[in-house]
C-alpha positions in Angstrom: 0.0 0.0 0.0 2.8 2.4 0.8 3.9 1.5 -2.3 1.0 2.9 -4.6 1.0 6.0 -2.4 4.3 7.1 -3.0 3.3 5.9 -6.9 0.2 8.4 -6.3 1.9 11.2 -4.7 4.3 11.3 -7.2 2.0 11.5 -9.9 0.2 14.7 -8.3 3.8 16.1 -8.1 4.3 15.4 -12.1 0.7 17.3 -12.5 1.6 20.1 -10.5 5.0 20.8 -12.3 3.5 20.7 -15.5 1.1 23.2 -14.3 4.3 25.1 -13.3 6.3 24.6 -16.4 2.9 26.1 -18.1 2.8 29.2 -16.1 6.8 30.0 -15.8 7.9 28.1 -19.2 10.4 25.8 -17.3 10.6 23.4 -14.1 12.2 24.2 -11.3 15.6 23.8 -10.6 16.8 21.1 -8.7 18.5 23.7 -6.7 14.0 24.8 -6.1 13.1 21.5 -5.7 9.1 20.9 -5.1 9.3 23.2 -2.8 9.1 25.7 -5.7 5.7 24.1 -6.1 4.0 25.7 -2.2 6.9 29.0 -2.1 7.8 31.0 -4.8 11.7 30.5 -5.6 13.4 33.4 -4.2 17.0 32.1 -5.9 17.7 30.7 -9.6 15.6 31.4 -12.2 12.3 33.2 -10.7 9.2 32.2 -11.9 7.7 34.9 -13.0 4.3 33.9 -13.2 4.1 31.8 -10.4 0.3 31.7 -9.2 -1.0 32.9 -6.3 -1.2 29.6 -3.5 0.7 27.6 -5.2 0.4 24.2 -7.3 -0.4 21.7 -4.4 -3.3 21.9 -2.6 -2.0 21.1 0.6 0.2 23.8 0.4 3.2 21.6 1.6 5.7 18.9 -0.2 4.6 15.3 1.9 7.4 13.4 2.7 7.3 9.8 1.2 5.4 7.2 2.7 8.2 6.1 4.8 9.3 9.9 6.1 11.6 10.7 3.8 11.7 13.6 0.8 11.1 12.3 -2.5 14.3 13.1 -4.4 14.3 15.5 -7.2 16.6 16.4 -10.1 16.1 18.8 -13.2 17.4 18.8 -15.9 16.8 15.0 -14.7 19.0 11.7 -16.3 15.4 10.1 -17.7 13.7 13.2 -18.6 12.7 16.4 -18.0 12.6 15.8 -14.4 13.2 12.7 -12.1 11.6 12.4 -8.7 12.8 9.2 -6.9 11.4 7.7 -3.6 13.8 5.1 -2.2 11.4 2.8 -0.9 11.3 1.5 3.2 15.3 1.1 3.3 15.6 5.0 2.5 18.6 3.7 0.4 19.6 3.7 -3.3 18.3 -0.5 -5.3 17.0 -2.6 -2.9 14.1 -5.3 -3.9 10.6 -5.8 -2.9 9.4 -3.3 -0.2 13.0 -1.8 -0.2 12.6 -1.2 -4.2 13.0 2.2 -5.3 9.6 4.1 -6.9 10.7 6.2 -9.6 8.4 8.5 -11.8 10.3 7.6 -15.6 9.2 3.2 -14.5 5.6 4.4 -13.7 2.7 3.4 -16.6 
């Protein structure tokens, strides 16, 4: 189950940076991270047409389902952006519960 949330989660993240790239023609830096998604980046490029609340409802990042940050890169190695969950282990490989979620393996 934690699985599929972190699957979910990251999915709503993809949506919302869209929505971002959309507004402020690119995604944010890795240097941002998703944060740039709930706070305006005050450092890098700015977005200059970053809307008003945000692009997560919530108005905060959620950790993973384990407790940890979801990792994010951009430019990213698999596309535009990578966002990376390392599974229960919090560690880099690992197999079944341990296995790392990544958003370029998701269908």
């Amino acid at each position: 189950a934690k699985q599929v949330k972190a699957t979910v989660d990251m999915q709503g993240y993809e949506t919302a940076l869209k929505l971002y790239k959309l507004d402020n023609g690119r995604y944010p830096t890795t240097e941002q991270g998703l944060e740039a998604l709930v706070a305006k980046p005050d450092s890098g490029k700015l977005a200059k047409n970053w809307r008003s609340g945000g692009y997560i409802d919530k108005g905060k990042i959620a950790k993973d389902p384990w407790g940890n940050d979801f990792l994010y890169l951009s430019p990213g190695v698999h596309g535009d952006f990578d966002i990376t969950s390392y599974g229960a282990d919090g560690e880099p490989g690992g197999e079944e519960y341990d296995k790392d979620i990544n958003n370029w393996e998701i269908e």
